[in-house]
N, C-alpha and C positions, 0 to 999 in steps of 0.2 A: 780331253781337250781342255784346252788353257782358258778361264775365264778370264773374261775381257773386264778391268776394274773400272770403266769408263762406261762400262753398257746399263741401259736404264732397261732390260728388262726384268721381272719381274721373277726368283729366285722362290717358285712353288713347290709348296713337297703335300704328298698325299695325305697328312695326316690333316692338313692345313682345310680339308674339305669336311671335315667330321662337325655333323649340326651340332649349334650350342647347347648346352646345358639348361636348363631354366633358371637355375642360380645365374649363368653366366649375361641370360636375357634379362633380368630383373636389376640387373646390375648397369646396363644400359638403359634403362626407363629413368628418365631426370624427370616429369611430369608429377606435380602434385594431383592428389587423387582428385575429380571434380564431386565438387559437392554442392550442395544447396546454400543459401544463405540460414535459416535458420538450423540445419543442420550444425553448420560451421559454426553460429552462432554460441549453440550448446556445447558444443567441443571444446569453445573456449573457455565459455561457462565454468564448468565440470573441472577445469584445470586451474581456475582458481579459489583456493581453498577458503580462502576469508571468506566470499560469497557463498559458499556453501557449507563453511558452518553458520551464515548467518541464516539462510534458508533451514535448515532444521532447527535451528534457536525461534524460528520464525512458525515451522511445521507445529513445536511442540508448543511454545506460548497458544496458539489456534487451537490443539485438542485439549489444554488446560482448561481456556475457555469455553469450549463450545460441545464439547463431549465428555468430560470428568463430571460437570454437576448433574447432570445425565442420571450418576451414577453417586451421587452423593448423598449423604441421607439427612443432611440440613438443607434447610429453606434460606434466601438470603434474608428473608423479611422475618422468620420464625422470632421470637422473643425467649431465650431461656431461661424459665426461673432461675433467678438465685446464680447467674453465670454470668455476671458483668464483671467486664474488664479481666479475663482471665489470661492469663501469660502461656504462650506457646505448650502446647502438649498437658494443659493441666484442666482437671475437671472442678465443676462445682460439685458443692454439700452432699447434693441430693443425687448427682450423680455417683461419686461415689460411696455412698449407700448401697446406690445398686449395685455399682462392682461388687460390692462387698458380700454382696448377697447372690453373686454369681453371675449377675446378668452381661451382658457382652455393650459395652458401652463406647458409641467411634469418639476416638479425641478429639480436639480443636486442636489441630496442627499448627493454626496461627494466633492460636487464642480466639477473646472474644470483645465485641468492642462492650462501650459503656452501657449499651443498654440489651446487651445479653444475647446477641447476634452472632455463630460463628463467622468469624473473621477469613476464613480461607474461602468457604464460597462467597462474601463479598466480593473478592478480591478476582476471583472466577468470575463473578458475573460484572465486575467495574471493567474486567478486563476485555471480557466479550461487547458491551458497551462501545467503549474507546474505539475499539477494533471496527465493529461494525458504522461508526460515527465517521473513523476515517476512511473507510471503504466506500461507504455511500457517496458524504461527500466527495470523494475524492473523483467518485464517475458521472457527480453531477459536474463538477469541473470539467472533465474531460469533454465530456457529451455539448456541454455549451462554448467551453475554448477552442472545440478542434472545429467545430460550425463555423462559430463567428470567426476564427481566423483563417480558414480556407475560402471562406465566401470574401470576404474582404482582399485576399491574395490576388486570387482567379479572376474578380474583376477588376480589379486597378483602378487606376484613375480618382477621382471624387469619389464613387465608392470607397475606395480603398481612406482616402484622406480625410471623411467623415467619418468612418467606424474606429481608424486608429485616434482619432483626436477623441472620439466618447472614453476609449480607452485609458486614454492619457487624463480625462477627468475622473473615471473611474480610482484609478488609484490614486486622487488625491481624499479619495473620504475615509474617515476612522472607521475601522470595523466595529471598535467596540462600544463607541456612540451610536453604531446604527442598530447593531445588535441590542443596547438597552431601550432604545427609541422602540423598536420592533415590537420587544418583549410587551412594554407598555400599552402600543400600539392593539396587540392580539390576543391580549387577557381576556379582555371579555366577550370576541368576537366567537374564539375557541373557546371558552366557557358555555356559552350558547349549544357551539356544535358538538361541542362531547355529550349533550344530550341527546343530538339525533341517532336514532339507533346506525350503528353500522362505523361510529365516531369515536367509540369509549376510548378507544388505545389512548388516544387526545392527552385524557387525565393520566394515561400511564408516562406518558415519554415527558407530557408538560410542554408550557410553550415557550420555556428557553429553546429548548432543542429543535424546536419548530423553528425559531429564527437563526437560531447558528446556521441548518439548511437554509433558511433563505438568502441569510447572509454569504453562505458559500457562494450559491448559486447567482446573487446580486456581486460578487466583489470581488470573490476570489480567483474566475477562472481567467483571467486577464495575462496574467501570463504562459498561461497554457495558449490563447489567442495569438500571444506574439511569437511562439514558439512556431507555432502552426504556420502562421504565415511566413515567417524564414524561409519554412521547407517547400510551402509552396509555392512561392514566390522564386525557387528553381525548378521545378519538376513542372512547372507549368508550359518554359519552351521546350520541354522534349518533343521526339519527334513522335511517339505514340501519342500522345495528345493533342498535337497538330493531325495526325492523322484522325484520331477521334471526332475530331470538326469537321473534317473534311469528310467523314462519313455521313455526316448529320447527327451524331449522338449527342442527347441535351444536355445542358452545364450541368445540370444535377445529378444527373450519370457518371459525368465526368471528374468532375470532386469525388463524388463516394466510389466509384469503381479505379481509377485510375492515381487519383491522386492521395487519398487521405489512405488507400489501400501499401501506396509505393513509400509512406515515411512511418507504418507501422510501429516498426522497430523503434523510431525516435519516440512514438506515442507510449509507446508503452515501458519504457525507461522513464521518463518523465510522470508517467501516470504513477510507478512505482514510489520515484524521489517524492512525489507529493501527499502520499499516504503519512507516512511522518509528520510531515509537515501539519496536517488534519487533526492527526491522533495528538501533536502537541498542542494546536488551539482549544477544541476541546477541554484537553484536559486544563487548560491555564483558565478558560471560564469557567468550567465546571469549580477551579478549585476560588475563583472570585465571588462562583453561588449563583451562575448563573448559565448551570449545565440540566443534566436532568434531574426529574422531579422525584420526590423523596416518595417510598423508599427506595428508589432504585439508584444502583451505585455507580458510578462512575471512579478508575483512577483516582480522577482531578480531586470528586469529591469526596473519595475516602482519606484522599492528603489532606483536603482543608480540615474534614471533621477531627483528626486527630493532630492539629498543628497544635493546638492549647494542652495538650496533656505530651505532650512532646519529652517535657523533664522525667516522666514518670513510666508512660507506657512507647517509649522511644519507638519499636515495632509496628507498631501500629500507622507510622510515618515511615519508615525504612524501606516497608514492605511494597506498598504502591509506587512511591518513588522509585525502587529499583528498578521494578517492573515497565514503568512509563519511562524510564532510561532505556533499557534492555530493547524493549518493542521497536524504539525508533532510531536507538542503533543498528539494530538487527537490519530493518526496513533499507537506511542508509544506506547500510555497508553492501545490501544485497544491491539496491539501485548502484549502486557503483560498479559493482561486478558485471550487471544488466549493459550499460551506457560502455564498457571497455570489451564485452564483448560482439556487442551491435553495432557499435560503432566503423564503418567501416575506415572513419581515417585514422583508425588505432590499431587495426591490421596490420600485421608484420610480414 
């Protein structure tokens, strides 16, 4: 029979019934996989490689730190006879003697400074310092900016217009006026208390470092504050949180479970970027003399001590320097990778 070229019926053949293939099904799925947010997060992480060579530049400055002197067989404080100022990979007199005599004697990898110190667990223990200085700090910022700028968000109004205005005089005072002011201030109150038992560390850390903390905590978290309220000052009309009123759940439920919970990700990019930022104050009082107490090292302060032999034993300056470069690129480059992959308006 003649096909008709005008008919719209439908021109089937048997094979035309045979189920698809699973290639051929997989090939009609358009849907991106569902995922989590911080799943997604790390995925994107992971594919950006600058961020994650800064994260193991990041991993390995940490175990230099805080696990090699572990394993180290100089003190940072020890005094070497007869071993001042010694240049990278070289021994005193007396040491060797003793090679000489067979004994098995560890180098100074970094030398040693002028008064007979090796120089590489300084550097270990300035770095663990720093590190720990901007870590701390950095969560007492957190812990005080993300409070005060979600309480200030969440209730609006002259709340809201009293706590940004303390704000806005906060950042008009000099840290480092307040910081010498402080210092002065708590000499001899902590002098007093490093004698009570249970107080000693006191004389270890010293009461610069005592007021950098307090200076942090007094000055620095104010932008972590304004940050805060940004985010909460949107996430507050959602509609789970209108509904969290409506249940009766209290404001202080409601901050920490729904709200300071829902801008995480922002928290902690920022809590990231601001480690740096820590580890270089720090290190810039430390190297003005007004970081920790001697003999313990700091970066800052292994820079200053050898800023004057600078012409002679150059190393000695190069070496923390690099490192307090290194640390807060690292840190940087990581928060950057952090912020472009949490970010959700950078999503592609």
């Amino acid at each position: 029979m003649k096909e008709n070229a005008l008919s719209f019926q439908l021109k089937l053949k048997p094979e035309d019934f045979i189920p698809a293939t699973e290639e051929e099904k997989q090939s009609q799925v358009i849907m991106r996989e569902s995922v989590s947010f911080w799943k997604d997060g790390m995925r994107r992480l992971r594919k950006n490689k600058v961020a994650m060579v800064s994260l193991v530049v990041i991993i390995l400055v940490m175990i230099f730190s805080f696990i090699v002197p572990m394993f180290y067989p100089y003190s940072y404080k020890e005094q070497i006879k007869g071993a001042n100022n010694l240049g990278p990979m070289e021994y005193s007199a007396g040491e060797q003697e003793r090679i000489d005599a067979g004994e098995k004697v560890f180098p100074h990898i970094f030398g040693t400074d002028k008064m007979g110190r090796d120089y590489a667990i300084r550097v270990m223990m300035g770095s663990r310092i720093s590190l720990l200085v901007g870590l701390i700090a950095t969560g007492i910022i957190l812990i005080i900016g993300s409070i005060y700028g979600s309480v200030a968000a969440f209730f609006g109004g002259w709340v809201d217009l009293i706590m940004m205005r303390i704000v806005d005089i906060i950042y008009t005072i000099p840290d480092i006026l307040l910081i010498v002011l402080l210092k002065f201030a708590l000499d001899d109150p902590l002098t007093q208390l490093a004698t009570v038992p249970g107080f000693s560390w006191i004389n270890v850390v010293g009461s610069n470092l005592i007021s950098i903390f307090l200076v942090f905590a007094l000055l620095y978290w104010v932008g972590m504050a304004r940050m805060v309220r940004s985010q909460i000052l949107t996430l507050k009309e959602s509609e789970y949180v209108t509904a969290a009123r409506a249940l009766g759940v209290g404001n202080g439920r409601i901050i920490k479970k729904h709200l300071l919970t829902n801008c995480i990700g922002t928290l902690i990019v920022t809590t990231t970027l601001q480690i740096p930022s820590s580890i270089f104050t720090e290190s810039f009082l430390s190297f003005l003399g007004m970081g920790v107490a001697v003999p313990l090292p700091s970066l800052g302060s292994l820079a200053s001590d050898a800023i004057n032999g600078m012409g002679t034993y150059p190393h000695l300056l190069f070496i923390p320097a690099i490192l307090i470069s290194l640390i807060i690129l690292s840190f940087n480059l990581f928060g950057d990778g952090l912020r472009d992959a949490f970010d959700p308006k950078l999503k592609n």
